[in-house]
C-alpha positions as a printed NumPy array, in Angstrom:
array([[  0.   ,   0.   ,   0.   ],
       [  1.336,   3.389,  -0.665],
       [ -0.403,   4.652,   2.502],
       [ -3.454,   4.896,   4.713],
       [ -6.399,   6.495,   4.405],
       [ -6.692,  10.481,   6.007],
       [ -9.848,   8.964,   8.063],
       [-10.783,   6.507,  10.023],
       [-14.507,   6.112,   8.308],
       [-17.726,   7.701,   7.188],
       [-21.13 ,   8.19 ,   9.07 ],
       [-24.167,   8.886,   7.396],
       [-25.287,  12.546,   7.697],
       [-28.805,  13.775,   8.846],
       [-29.651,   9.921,   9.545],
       [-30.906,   9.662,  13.593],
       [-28.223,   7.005,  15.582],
       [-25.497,   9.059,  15.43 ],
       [-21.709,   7.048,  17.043],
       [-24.872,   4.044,  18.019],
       [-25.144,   3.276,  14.258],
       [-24.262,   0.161,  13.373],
       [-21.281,   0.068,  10.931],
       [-19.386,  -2.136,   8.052],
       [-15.472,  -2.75 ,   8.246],
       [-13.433,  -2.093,   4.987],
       [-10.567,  -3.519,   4.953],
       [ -7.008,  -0.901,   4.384],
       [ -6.42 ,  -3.288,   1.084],
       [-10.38 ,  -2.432,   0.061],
       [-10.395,   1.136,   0.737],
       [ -6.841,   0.754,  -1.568],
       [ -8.651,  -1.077,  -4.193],
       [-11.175,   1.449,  -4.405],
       [ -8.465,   4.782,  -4.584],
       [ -6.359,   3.221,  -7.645],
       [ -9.832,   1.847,  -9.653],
       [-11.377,   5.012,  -8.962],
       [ -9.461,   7.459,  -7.64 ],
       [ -6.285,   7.255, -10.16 ],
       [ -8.429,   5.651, -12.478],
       [ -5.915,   2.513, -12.97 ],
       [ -7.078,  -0.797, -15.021],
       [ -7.535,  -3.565, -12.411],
       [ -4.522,  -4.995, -13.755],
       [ -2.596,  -1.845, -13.667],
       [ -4.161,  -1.726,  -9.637],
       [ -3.303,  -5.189,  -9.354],
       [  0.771,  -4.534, -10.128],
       [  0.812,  -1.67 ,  -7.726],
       [ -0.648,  -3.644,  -4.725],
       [  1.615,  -6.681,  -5.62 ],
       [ -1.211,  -8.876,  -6.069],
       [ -2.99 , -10.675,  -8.606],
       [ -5.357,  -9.481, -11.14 ],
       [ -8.315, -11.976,  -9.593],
       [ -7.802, -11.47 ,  -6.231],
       [ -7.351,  -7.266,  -7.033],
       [-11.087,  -8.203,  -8.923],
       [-12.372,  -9.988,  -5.679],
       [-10.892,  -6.964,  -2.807],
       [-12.625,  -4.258,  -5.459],
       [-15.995,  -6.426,  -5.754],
       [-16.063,  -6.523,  -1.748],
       [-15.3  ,  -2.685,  -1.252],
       [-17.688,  -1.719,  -3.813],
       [-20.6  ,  -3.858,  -1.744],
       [-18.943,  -2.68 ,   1.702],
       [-19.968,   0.937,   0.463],
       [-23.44 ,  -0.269,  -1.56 ],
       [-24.648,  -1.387,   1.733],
       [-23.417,   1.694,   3.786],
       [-25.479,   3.654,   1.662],
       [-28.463,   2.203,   1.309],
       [-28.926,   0.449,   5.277],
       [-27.309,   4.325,   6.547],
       [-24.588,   2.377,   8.335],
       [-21.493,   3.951,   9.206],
       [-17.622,   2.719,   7.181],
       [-15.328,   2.064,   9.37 ],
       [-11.636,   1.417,   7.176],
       [ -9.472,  -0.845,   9.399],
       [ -7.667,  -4.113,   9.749],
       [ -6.563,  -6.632,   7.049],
       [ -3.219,  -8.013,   5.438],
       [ -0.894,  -5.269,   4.091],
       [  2.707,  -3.669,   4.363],
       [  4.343,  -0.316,   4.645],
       [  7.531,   0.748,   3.847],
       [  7.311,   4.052,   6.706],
       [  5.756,   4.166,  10.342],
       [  2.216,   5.646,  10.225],
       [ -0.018,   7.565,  12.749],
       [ -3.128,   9.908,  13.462],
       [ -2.851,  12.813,  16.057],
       [ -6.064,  12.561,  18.112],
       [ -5.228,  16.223,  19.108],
       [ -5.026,  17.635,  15.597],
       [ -6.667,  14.709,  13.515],
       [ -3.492,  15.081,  10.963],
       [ -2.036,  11.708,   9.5  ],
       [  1.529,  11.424,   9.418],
       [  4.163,   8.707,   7.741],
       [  7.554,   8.738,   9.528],
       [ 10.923,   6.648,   8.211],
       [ 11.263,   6.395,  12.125],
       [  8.929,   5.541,  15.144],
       [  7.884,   8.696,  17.005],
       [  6.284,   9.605,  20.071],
       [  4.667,  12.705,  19.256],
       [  2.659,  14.443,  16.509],
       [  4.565,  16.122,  13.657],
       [  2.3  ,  18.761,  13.139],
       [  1.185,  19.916,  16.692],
       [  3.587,  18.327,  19.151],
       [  0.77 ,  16.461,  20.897],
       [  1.75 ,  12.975,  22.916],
       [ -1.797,  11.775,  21.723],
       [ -1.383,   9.62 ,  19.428],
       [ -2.556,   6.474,  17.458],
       [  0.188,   4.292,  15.996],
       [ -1.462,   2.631,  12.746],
       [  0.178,  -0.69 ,  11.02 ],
       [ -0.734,  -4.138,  10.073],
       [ -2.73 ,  -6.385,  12.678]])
């Protein structure tokens, strides 16, 4: 993966529940799926090269993130992008302070952007 998403999720808006909503997981790998087929607008077999997988299983992650989101929108449920089998090359977090995501060669302690201790260290499970 060339990095993690900015977010940890969506919520519907102006749907009652609020944080009780139920929500769907999409997998780091899905939500990748999804930003090279329709983000960069890469074949699936062009996708498929960048994620170091084949063109199938790149066909089978996209299938499942597409029907992760169908669902989200039409039961209102909440995304929630975590989890799943992937590798990258820097040390990632998210500042619960400032909300910024950062990618470090090194392990840190603290928040590039605002100093703040608070922070999330994101990687594999």
């Amino acid at each position: 993966m060339s990095g993690l998403p900015p977010m940890e999720g969506y919520r519907p808006y102006g749907v009652p529940g609020g944080r009780r909503r139920e929500s769907i997981v999409m997998l780091f790998e899905e939500f990748e799926a999804i930003r090279l087929a329709d983000y960069e607008n890469l074949t699936q077999e062009e996708a498929a090269k960048r994620m170091n997988i084949s063109r199938p299983t790149f066909t089978r992650l996209y299938d499942k993130a597409r029907k992760v989101v169908a669902r989200a929108f039409v039961e209102s449920k909440a995304i929630e992008i975590r989890g799943g089998h992937y590798s990258l090359e820097d040390h990632w977090y998210r500042c619960r302070r400032c909300h910024q995501v950062h990618a470090s060669r090194y392990p840190t302690d603290r928040c590039l952007s605002c100093n703040s201790e608070d922070i999330i260290v994101m990687g594999p499970e």
